[in-house]
Every structure is written in structure tokens, then in C-alpha cells.
C-alpha positions as CSV (number, residue, x, y, z in Angstrom):
1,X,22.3,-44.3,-10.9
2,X,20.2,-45.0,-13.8
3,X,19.0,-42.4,-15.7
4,X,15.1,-42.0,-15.3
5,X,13.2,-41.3,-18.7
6,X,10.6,-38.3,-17.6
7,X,7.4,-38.4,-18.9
8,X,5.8,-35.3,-20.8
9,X,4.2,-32.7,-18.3
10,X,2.3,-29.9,-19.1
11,X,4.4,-27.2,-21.2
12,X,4.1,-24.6,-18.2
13,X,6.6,-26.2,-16.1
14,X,8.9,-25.9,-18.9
15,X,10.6,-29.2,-18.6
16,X,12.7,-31.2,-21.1
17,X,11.9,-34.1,-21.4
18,X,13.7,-37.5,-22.0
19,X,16.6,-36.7,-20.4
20,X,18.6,-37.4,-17.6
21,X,18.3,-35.1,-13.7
22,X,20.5,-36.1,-11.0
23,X,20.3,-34.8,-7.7
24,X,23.6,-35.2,-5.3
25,X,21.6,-34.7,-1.4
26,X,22.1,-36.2,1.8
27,X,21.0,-39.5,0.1
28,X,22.6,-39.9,-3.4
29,X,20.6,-43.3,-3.8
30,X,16.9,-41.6,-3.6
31,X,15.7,-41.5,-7.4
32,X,14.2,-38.5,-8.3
33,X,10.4,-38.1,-9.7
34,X,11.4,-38.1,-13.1
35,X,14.3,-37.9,-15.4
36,X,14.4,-34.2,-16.5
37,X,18.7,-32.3,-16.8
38,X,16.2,-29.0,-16.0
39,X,13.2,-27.1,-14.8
40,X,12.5,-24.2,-16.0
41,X,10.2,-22.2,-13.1
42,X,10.6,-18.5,-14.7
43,X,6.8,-18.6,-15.4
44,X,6.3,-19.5,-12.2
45,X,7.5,-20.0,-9.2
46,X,10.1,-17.7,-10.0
47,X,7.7,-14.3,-9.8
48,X,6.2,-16.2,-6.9
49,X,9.4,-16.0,-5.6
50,X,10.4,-12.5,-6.1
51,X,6.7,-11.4,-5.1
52,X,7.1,-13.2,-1.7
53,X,10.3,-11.5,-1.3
54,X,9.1,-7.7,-1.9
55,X,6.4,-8.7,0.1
56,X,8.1,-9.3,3.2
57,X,10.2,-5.9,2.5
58,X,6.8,-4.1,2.5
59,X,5.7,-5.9,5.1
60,X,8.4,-4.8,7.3
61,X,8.2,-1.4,6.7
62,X,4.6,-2.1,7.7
63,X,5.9,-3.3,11.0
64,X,8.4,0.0,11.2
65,X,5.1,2.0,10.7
66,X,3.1,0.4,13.1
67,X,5.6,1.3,16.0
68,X,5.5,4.9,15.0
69,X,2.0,4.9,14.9
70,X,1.2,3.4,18.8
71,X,4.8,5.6,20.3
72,X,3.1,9.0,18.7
73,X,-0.8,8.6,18.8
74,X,-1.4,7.2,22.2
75,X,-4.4,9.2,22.4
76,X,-6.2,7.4,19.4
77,X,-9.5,6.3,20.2
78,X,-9.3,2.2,21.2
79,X,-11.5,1.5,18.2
80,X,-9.2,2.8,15.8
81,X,-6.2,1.2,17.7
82,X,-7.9,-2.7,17.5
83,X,-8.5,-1.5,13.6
84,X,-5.4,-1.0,12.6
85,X,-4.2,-3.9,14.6
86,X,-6.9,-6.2,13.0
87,X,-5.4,-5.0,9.8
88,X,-1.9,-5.3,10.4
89,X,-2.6,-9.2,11.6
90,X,-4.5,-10.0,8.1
91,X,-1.1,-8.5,6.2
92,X,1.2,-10.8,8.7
93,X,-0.9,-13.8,8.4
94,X,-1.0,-13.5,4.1
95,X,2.8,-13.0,4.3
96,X,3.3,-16.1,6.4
97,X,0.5,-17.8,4.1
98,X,2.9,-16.6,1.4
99,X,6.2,-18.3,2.4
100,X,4.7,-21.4,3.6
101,X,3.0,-21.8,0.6
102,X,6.8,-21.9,-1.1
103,X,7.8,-24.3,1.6
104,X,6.8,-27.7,-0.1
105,X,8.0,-27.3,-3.8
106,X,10.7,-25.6,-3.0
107,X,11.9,-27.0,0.0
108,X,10.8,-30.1,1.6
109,X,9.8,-31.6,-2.1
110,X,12.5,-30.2,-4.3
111,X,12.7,-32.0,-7.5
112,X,9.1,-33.6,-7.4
113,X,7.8,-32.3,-10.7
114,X,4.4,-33.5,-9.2
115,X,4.6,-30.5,-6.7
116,X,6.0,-28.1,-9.2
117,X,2.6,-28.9,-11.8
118,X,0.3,-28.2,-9.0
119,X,-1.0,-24.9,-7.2
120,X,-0.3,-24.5,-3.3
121,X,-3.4,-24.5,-1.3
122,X,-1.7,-21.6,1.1
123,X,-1.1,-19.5,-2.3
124,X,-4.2,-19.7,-3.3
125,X,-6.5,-18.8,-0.1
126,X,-3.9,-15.8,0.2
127,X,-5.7,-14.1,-3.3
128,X,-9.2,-13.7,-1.0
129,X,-7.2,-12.3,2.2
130,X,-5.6,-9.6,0.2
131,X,-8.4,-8.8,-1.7
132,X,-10.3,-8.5,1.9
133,X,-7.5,-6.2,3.3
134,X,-7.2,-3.9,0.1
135,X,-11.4,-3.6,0.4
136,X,-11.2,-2.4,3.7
137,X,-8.5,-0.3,3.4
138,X,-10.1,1.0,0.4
139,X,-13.5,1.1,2.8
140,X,-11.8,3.5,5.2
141,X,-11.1,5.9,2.7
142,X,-13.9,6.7,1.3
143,X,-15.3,6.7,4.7
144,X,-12.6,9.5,5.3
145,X,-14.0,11.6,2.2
146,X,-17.6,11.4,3.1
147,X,-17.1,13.0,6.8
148,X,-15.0,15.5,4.6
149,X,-17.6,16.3,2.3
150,X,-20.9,14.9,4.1
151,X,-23.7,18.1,3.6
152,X,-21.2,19.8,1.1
153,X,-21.2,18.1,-2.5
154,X,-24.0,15.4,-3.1
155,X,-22.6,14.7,-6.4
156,X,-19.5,13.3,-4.9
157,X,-21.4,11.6,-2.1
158,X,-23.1,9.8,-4.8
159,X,-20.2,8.7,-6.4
160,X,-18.6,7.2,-3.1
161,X,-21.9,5.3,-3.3
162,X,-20.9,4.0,-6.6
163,X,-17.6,2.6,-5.5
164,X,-19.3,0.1,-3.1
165,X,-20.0,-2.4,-5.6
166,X,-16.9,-2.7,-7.6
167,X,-15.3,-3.0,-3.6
168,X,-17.2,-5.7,-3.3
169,X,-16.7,-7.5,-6.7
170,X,-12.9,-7.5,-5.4
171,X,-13.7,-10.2,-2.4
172,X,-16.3,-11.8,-4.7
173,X,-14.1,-12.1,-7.7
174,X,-11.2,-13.5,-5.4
175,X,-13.1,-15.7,-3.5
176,X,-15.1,-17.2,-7.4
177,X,-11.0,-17.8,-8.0
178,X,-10.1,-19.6,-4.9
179,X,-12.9,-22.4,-5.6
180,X,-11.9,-22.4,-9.2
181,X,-8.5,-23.3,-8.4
182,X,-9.6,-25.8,-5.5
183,X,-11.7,-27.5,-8.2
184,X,-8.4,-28.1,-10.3
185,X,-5.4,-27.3,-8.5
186,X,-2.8,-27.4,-11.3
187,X,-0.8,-24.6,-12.4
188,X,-2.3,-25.0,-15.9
189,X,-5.6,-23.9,-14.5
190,X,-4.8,-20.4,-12.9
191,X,-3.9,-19.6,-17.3
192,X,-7.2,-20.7,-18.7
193,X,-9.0,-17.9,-20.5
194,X,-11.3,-17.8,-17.6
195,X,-8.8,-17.8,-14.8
196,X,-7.0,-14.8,-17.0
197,X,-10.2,-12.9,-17.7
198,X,-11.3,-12.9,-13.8
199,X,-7.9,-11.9,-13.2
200,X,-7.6,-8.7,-15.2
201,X,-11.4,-7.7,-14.6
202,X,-10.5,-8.0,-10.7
203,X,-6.8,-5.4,-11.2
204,X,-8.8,-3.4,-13.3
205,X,-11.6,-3.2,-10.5
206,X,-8.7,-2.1,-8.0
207,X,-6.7,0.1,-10.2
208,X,-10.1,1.8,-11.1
209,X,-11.8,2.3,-7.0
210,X,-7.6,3.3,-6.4
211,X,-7.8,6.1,-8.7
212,X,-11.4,7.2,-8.4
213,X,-10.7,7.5,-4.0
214,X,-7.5,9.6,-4.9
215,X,-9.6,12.1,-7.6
216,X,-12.3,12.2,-5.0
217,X,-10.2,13.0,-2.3
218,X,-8.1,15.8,-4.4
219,X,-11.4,17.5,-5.4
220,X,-12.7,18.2,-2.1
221,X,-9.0,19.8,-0.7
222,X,-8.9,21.2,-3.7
223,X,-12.1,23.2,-2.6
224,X,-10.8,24.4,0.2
225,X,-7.8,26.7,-1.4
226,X,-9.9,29.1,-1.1
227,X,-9.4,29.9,2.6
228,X,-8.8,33.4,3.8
229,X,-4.9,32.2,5.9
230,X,-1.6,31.3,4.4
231,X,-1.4,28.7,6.6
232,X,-5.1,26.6,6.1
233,X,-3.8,26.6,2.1
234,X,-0.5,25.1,3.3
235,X,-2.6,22.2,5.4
236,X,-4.4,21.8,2.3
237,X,-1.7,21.5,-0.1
238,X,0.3,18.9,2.4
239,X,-3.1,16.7,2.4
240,X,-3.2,16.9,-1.4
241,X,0.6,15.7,-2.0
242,X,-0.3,13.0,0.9
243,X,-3.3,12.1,-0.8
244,X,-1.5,11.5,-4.5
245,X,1.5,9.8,-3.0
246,X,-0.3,7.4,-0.6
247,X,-3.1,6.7,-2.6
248,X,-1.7,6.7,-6.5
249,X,1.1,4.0,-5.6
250,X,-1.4,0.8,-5.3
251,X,-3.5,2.1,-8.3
252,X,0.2,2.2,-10.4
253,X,0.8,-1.7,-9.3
254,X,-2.9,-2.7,-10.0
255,X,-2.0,-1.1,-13.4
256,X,1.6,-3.3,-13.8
257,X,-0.1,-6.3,-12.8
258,X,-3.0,-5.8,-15.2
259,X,-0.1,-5.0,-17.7
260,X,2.1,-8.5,-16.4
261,X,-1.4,-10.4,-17.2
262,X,-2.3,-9.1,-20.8
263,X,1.3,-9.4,-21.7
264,X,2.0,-12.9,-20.3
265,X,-1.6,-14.3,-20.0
266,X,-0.1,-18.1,-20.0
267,X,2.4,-17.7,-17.2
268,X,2.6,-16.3,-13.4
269,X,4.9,-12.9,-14.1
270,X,2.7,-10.9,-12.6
271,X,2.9,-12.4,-9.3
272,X,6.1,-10.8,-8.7
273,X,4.0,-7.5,-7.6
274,X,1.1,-8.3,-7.0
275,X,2.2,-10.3,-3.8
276,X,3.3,-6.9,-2.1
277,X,0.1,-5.5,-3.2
278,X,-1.6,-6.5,0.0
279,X,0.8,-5.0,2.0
280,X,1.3,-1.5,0.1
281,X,-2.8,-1.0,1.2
282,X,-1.6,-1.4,5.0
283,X,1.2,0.7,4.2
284,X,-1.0,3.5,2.6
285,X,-3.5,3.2,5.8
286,X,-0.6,3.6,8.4
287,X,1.1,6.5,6.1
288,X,-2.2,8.5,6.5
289,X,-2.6,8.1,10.3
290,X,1.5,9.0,10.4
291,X,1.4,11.7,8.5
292,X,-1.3,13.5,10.8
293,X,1.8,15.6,12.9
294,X,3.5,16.3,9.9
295,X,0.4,18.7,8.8
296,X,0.2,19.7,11.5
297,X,3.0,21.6,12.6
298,X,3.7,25.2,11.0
299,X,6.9,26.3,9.2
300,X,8.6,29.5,9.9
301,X,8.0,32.1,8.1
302,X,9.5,35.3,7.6
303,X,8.3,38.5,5.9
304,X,10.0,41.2,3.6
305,X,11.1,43.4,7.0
306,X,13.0,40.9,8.1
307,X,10.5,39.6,11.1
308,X,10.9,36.5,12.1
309,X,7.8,33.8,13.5
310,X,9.0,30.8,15.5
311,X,6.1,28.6,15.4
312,X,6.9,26.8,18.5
313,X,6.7,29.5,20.7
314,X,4.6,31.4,18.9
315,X,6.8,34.5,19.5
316,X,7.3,37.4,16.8
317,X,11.0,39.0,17.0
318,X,11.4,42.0,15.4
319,X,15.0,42.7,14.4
320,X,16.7,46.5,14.7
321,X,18.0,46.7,11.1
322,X,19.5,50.6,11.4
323,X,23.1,50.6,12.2
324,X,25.8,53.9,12.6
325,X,28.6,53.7,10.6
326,X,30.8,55.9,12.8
327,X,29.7,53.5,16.3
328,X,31.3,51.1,17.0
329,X,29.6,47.4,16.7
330,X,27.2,46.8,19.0
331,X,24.7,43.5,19.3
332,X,21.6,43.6,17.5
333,X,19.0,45.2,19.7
334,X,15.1,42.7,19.2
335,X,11.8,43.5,20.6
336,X,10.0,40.6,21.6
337,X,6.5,40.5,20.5
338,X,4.5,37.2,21.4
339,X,1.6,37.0,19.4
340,X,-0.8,33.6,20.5
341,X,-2.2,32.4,17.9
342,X,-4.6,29.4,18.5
343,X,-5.4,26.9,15.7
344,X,-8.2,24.3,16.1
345,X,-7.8,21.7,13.8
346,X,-10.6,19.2,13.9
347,X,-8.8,15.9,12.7
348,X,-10.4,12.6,12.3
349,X,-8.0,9.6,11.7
350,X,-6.4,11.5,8.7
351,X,-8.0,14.7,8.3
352,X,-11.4,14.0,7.5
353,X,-12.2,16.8,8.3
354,X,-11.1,20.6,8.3
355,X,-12.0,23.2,10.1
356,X,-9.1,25.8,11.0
357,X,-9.7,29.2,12.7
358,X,-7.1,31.9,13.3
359,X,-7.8,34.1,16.2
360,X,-4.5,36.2,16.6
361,X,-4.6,37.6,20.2
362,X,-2.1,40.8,20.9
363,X,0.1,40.0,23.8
């Protein structure tokens, strides 16, 4: 076969030109698009790649998460049931938009430089979706703080009210980049400057409301340490350690992604995590209504006479610890003491809100 001379694309393909690409398929006599030994696709489809790929791992652990969440909370309200449902389809469907997107340049068009130049209409609707799912999950958390502190601290309700707009800017932004890129679909135009400026203003926005929620939310547990029982501190401490770790992780990838885009502003890098951003929200959301039993249950403790509480039973053993020297070994004599101690713990979704009581009853 003849070698094809290949014509000079745009430098973010990086192709070489002039040279000769042959391609051995199920038909050796098709010629390719054009005559190129090598296409270079680390600027871009490559972190699409590895994005779509650590998408569909978080995406799965999504799926993991949603069967713990309908086999141990049957008594959820139905609302919050078709919520999380709702949100668990918009993930799937962005993942699926995700790998069919791939599909064409990788797959049923391999070779055709003319795919590899241009943007994938499937790729590029998926940037509103996400931005929609991450809003709402970002929606229902601040919805969780102002039950917690509604009639408490006006000066945090006010600035929940302040996040609303830079929520919004997120589907707004996203949705102002879509029709950008419909208007010229090739790969060049997702690096213009002002493709690359919407960009970092919209991971900034997220990284920003990310951070803000998780402050907000560790401020008002943080005001309630200063309950009378051992054990309302302990519920506290759990929600703030769920708080950080659920809520910190998507502010950290905003803040690699808005890193990936000022360090590579002409290439696609930062794809390769901020495709799983989408589904670390639903992950977040379904680790807070998971977690709800964990802070819920009580530890055993013990105290310095050697008293023992088992916190299922709610029974107090006492243990003999005098022994004669002279006798001979006898078992360990206990005296039972079953102390009922009722906890109401008023729990909405993940904790909005807190109100425990200790009313010890003697048995």
C-alpha cells in the first residue's frame, strides 16, 4: 500500500506529519485517513481515558453503597428513597454517557484523525449532568445544616444563603460550556483562553461551596461538645470525622483539577479526575445516609473498678475482685445489675439534627 502523505492538523492531536501509518485490520486494503507513523493522544483522550476508567470504579462502589443503603434503612421515608434513586440514575446515565462518548474514536473509527480533532457530543453534555448532580448533592447538605442549626446561629444561616448562588453558577457555567463547545466542536476549542478561564472559575466554584459546607457543618457539632454525657460527645465527634472525610474528599479533586487546568491549560490532563468527580458526590450522599448506624451504636465502656457495660443489653456486671490466697480457686462470683438506659436520638437523613437525652432508670 501506498504511503498516504497526512496533511497538517492542529498541534493538539500531536501528530507527525508527512509520514507513513499503516494499519493491518480485518481489511489490509482500506486506506487510512491520513498518512501519520503516530498519534500522540496523551493530552487527550488519554486522561479521558483514565477519567472514564476511575469513574466506573467509583461508580461501582456507588452501586455497592446503594444496596447497603435499601437492605439496612427500609424504614426511610419513600421521598428520600425515589431521591437517592433519582440521583443514583443521573451518575449511571453520565457514566454510560462517558464510555459511549469513547466509543467512536476509539473504537468503531480508530485511525480517523478527523474523529480524534473533534469533541464527542456524549462528552460534552456529560459536563452539565455532573455539574447538576454535584449541585444537588451539594443542595442536600446544606439543607442538612440548616435543620441542624435553624433558630440557633443566624449568622451561619446567612451564610448557607450565600452558597446558593455560586451552586447555581456550577449548572450555569456548565451548561454556557456545552453550547460553546456545540458551536465549535473541535478539541482545539475546549483550550481557548475562554474555554480554560470558565473552567477554573467553575472548580474553583466547587472546591470553594465543598469546603465552605464541610466548615459549616464542623462549626455547629463543634457546638455541641459541650453536652453534659460521655456518650452525646462521642456522637458528636463521629459526625465531625464523617463530616471531614465525606465532605473534604470532592473539595481535594476540585482542587487537583483546578491544579491539572493552570498547569496544562492547552491540553485535557485534568480529565483524568474530574470524570469520577460526579460520582464521588453520590458517593459522599450514600456515605452519610450509611453511616447513620455506625453513630449510632454505643461502645463498651469500662471504668477504673473494673465494671463492665455491654451496650447491647444494657446490663452493668459488676465483677468480685477480692480473692483468698489460702482457698482454693473458685469462679468469679458477678452481680448482675441492668441499668435501662434510653437514648432518643432524633435523626434526619444524616443527623440533621441532635437531640439526645439520658434517663438512667434503676432496675
Amino acid at each position: 500500500m501506498k504511503p498516504v502523505r497526512g496533511r497538517i492538523l492542529s498541534p493538539f492531536t500531536g501528530c507527525e506529519p508527512n509520514r507513513a501509518f499503516i494499519v493491518t485490520m480485518s481489511d489490509p486494503t482500506t486506506p487510512v485517513s491520513c498518512g501519520l507513523t503516530s498519534v500522540n493522544l496523551a493530552q487527550s483522550y488519554g486522561p479521558i481515558l483514565i477519567g472514564a476508567n476511575l469513574s466506573c470504579v467509583a461508580w461501582g462502589i456507588s452501586c455497592m453503597q446503594l444496596f447497603l443503603y435499601y437492605t439496612n434503612y427500609e424504614n426511610d421515608s419513600v421521598a428520600l428513597k425515589i431521591f437517592v434513586f433519582c440521583i443514583w440514575i443521573m451518575d449511571a446515565v453520565g457514566q454510560a454517557m462517558v464510555l459511549a462518548g469513547l466509543w467512536p474514536a476509539l473504537i468503531t473509527r480508530w485511525g480517523s484523525l478527523a474523529e480524534l480533532s473533534v469533541s464527542q457530543p456524549l462528552l460534552v453534555h456529560h459536563v452539565w449532568l455532573a455539574a447538576t448532580v454535584g449541585a444537588i448533592v451539594q443542595v442536600f447538605f446544606l439543607r442538612r445544616i440548616y435543620k441542624f442549626a435553624s433558630g440557633r446561629n443566624r449568622l451561619l444561616l446567612c451564610i448557607l444563603l450565600l452558597q446558593m448562588p455560586f451552586i447555581l453558577w456550577q449548572i450555569v457555567g456548565a451548561i454556557i460550556y456545552t453550547v460553546w463547545q456545540a458551536e465549535d466542536s473541535s478539541l482545539g476549542a475546549l483550550t481557548e483562553h475562554r474555554a480554560v478561564v470558565l473552567e477554573i472559575s467553575l472548580r474553583a466554584d466547587t472546591a470553594f461551596i465543598d469546603i465552605a459546607i464541610a466548615v459549616a457543618m464542623v462549626y455547629s457539632l463543634y457546638r455541641q461538645r459541650s453536652a453534659n454525657f460521655a456518650r452525646s460527645k462521642r456522637l458528636v465527634h463521629r459526625l465531625i470525622i464523617l463530616t471531614i472525610v465525606t465532605g473534604l474528599w470532592t473539595a481535594i479533586i476540585a482542587i487537583v483539577v483546578l491544579s491539572l487546568i493552570a498547569a496544562f491549560p492547552t491540553g485535557l490532563q485534568f480529565s483524568a479526575v474530574e470524570f469520577p468527580l460526579n460520582a464521588l458526590y453520590v458517593n459522599a450522599l450514600l456515605a452519610n445516609l450509611n453511616a447513620r448506624k455506625f453513630l449510632r451504636n454505643a461502645d463498651v465502656e469500662f471504668n477504673t473498678y473494673g465494671s463492665e457495660t455491654d451496650a447491647n443489653t444494657g446490663t452493668m456486671v459488676l465483677q468480685n475482685m477480692s480473692r483468698s490466697r489460702t482457698a482454693a480457686p473458685t469462679a468469679t462470683s458477678t452481680v448482675e445489675i441492668r441499668v435501662d438506659t434510653s437514648h432518643f436520638v432524633d435523626i434526619d437523613y444524616s443527623l440533621d439534627t441532635l437531640k439526645t437525652k439520658d434517663a438512667p432508670d434503676a432496675a
